[in-house]
N, C-alpha and C positions, 0 to 999 in steps of 0.2 A: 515251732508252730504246734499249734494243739493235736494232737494223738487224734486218729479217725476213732469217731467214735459218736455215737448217738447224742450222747450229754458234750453239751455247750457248756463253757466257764457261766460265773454267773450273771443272769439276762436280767434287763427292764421289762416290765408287763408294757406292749404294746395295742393300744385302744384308736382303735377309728371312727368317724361319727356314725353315728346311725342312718341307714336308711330305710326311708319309713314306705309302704307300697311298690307298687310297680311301677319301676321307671317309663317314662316316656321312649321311645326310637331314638331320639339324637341328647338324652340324657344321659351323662354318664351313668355305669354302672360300675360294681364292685369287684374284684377280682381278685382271690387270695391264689399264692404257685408256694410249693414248698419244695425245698432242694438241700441233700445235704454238703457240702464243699469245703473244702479247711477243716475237719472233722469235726462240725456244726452245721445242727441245719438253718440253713437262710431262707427265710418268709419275703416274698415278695407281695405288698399293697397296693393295688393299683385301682385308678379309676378313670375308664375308660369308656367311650360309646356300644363297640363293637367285642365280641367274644377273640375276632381274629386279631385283632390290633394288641388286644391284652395278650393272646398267647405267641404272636410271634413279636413281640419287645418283650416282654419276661423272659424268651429261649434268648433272646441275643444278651439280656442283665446276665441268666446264669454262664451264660456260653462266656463272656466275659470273667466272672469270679471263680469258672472252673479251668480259665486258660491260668489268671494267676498262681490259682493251685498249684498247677502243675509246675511253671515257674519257683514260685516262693515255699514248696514244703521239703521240711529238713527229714519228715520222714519216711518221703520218696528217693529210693535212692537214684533215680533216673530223673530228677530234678535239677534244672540248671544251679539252684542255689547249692543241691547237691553236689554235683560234679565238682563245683567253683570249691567246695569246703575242700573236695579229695585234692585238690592241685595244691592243696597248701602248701608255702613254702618251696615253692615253684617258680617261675616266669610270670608275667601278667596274662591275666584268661580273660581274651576277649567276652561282651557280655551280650544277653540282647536290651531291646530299651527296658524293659518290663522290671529287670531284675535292676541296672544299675539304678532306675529314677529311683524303685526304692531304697535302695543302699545310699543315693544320697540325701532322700529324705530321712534317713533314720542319720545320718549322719549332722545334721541339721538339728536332729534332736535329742542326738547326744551331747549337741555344743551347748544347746538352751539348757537342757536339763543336768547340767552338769556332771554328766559321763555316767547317768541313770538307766537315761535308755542304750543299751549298749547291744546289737545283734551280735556279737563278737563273744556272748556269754553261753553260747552254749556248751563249750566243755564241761562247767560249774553245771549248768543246768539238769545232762543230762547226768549225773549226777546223783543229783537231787530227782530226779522223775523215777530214779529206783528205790528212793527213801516208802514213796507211794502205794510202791510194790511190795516191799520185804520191810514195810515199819521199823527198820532199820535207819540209824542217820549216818551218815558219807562220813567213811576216815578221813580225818582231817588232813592227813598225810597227802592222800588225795586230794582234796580241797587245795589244798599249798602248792601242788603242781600243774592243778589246770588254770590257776591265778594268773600267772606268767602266759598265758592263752589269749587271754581277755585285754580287749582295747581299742578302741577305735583308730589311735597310732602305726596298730600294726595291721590296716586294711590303707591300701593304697587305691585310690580313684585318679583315673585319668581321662578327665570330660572328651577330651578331643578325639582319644585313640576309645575311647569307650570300653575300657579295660579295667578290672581289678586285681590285684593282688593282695594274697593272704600272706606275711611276710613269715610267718613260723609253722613250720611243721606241725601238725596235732590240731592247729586253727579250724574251729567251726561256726558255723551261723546259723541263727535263729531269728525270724526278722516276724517272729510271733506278737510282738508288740505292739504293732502297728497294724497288721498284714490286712485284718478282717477291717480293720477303718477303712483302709485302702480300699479294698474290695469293695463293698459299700458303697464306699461314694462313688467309684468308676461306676457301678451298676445303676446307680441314680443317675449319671450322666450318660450311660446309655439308653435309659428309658428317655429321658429329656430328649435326645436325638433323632429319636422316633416318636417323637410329637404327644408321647403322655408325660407330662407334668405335675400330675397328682399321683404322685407317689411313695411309699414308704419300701423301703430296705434293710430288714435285720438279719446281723449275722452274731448269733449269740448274743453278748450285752452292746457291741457296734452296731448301731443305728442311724439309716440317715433319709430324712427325708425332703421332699420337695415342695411343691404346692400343698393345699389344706384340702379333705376332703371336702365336696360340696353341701355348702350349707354349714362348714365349718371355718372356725380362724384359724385351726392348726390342726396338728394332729395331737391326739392325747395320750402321753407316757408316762404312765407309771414308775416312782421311782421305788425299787425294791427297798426291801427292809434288808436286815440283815442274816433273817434268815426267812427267804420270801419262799419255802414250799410252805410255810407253817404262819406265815403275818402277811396280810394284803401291803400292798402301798399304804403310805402316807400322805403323799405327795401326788400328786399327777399335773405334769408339764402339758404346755399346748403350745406344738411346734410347727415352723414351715421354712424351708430352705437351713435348714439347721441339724447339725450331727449330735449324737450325743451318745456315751461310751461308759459304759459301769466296771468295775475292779474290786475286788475283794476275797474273803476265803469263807464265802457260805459253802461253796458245793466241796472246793478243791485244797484241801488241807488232810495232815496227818498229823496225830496226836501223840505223841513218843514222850514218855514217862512224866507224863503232864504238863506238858508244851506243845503247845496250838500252832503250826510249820503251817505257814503258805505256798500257793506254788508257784508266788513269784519271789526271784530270787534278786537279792542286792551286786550286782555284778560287779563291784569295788571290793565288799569283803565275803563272797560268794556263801555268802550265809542266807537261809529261808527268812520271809518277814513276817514278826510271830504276829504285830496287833491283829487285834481284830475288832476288821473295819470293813466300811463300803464305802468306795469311793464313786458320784455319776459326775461326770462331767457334760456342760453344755458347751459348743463349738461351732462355728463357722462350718466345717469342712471335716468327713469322717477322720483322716489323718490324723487332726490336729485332737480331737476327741481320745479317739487311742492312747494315741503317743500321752495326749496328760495325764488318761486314766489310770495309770499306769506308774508314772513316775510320782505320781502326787501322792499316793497309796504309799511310795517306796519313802516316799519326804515325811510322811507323818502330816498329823492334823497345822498344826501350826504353821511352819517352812510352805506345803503343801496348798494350802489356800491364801497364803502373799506371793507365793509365785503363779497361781493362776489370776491372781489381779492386775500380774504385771503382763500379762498377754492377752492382745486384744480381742474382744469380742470376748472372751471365756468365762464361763461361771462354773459352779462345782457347789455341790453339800458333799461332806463328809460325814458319815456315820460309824461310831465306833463306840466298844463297849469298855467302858471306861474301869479304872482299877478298883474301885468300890461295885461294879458287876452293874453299874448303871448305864443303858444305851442314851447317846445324846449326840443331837445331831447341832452341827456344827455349819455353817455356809458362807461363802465367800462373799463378796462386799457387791457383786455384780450377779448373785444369784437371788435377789428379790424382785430382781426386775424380768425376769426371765416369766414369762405369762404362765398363767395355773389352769386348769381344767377341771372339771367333774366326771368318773367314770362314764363310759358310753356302754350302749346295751351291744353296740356293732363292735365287738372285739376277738385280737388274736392274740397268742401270749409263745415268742421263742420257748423251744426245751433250754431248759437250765440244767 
């Protein structure tokens, strides 16, 4: 999971409609909450009648993505995902639900994705998070022996007794792939619970929202360019009940003797993935968002947008800069039909 820290991997510019005077008493109004969690801060939009209603369902959204924190971060070491990593090659460690649901979600999409999305890669990873550090790249020597680490084989789930095990010593986990979709949508289902509806949820480029603001058909998402401190959107989506997750190496890359390293890593031949690209994806459900954002980066343009064809509801553009130094955006076969918008003057934008 992402290092605490101020800067979010790279984000979507998120845009709400506008509203124009002062609302009525029993009209909704606007309500932005910022929090940092997952070391990203996550923007909460909400719209809402009452001031009280906005601020105690945004404290139970964050009070929820800060319970998974604490569950899901590999850089806590008093995290249950933690502890689960030190038992490796152990007995089975009973779990609680929080951590197995996602262990079997990730494991769900390590099957679709064909052993891409892999939380079982962080030995490789962390790694490579010191490449970042000392512009140095990982002895390959190294490389070769945390390979034999990595594998979804060697995580054992057992639904009934609700227990895992890590079947080899040195085994760690990173369930950073997915983690902040997760988050995300739980948070939009707990706002939903408490009776607001109209809502957006960003945590870094994982975005999920609910009903439209009013007076809107969606909500309006900007898709970043590729290197969005410096080029506005191109694009902007109009979304409602819909997730949607960006992937790429504008912020998070290191440049070593003129090779462009990402910081996500292929966790088959635990090598950095140099293109450079921006992948958004649109989805049903933050999870499902993630998890493709993610591997479809890792698939490359081609392989990458046929297989979010093959999965229901998904769309995806890909943006990448091509070997002649030309940027050309690329989009899957169910990403035209995905509704467009026009910038709004009522806008908030995650840190990138």
């Amino acid at each position: 999971m992402t290092r605490p820290t101020m800067r979010a991997r790279l984000a979507v510019l998120v845009l709400g409609a506008a509203t124009v005077g002062r609302a009525a008493a029993d009209e909704p109004r606007r309500f932005e909450f910022v929090e940092t969690h997952m070391g990203s801060p996550f923007t909460i939009l909400l719209y809402t009648a009452d001031e009280a209603t906005a601020r105690s369902a945004s404290r139970a959204a964050f009070d929820r993505i800060a319970r998974l924190d604490s569950v899901l971060s590999d850089y806590d070491p008093d995290s249950e995902l933690s502890r689960l990593s030190h038992a490796a090659g152990g007995p089975p460690v009973a779990v609680g639900p929080e951590l197995f649901d996602v262990l079997e979600t990730s494991r769900e999409w390590f099957d679709r994705s064909g052993g891409l999305l892999d939380p079982t890669v962080a030995p490789v990873g962390r790694l490579w998070r010191r490449v970042r550090r000392e512009r140095k790249l990982p002895d390959p020597e190294k490389i070769a022996a945390a390979l034999p680490l990595v594998g979804m084989d060697k995580l054992i789930l057992d639904p009934a007794a609700r227990t895992v095990r890590l079947t080899k010593p040195g085994m760690r986990l990173d369930v950073g792939g997915i983690a902040k979709g997760i988050a995300s949508q739980q948070a939009i289902d707990v706002l939903r619970a408490r009776g607001v509806d109209r809502a957006l949820v960003a945590g870094a480029g994982d975005i999920v929202v609910s009903g439209p603001p009013p007076g809107a058909d969606g909500w309006t998402i900007g898709v970043a360019s590729l290197e969005p401190s410096k080029r506005p959107p191109e694009i902007y989506l109009s979304l409602k009940d819909r997730a949607t997750s960006t992937s790429g190496d504008a912020e998070r890359f290191v440049v070593i003797d003129g090779r462009r390293y990402s910081h996500i890593i292929n966790p088959k031949t635990g090598q950095a993935i140099e293109e450079r690209a921006s992948v958004t994806v649109v989805a049903p459900d933050g999870a499902t968002a993630d998890a493709l954002e993610t591997t479809v980066y890792m698939m490359g343009r081609e392989k990458g947008l046929e297989w979010i064809d093959s999965v229901p509801g998904a769309a995806a553009v890909y943006t990448r800069e091509d070997a002649d130094g030309v940027v050309r955006r690329h989009e899957s076969g169910r990403f035209k039909d995905v509704p467009r918008s026009l910038p709004s003057r009522d806008s908030a934008s995650p840190a990138e």
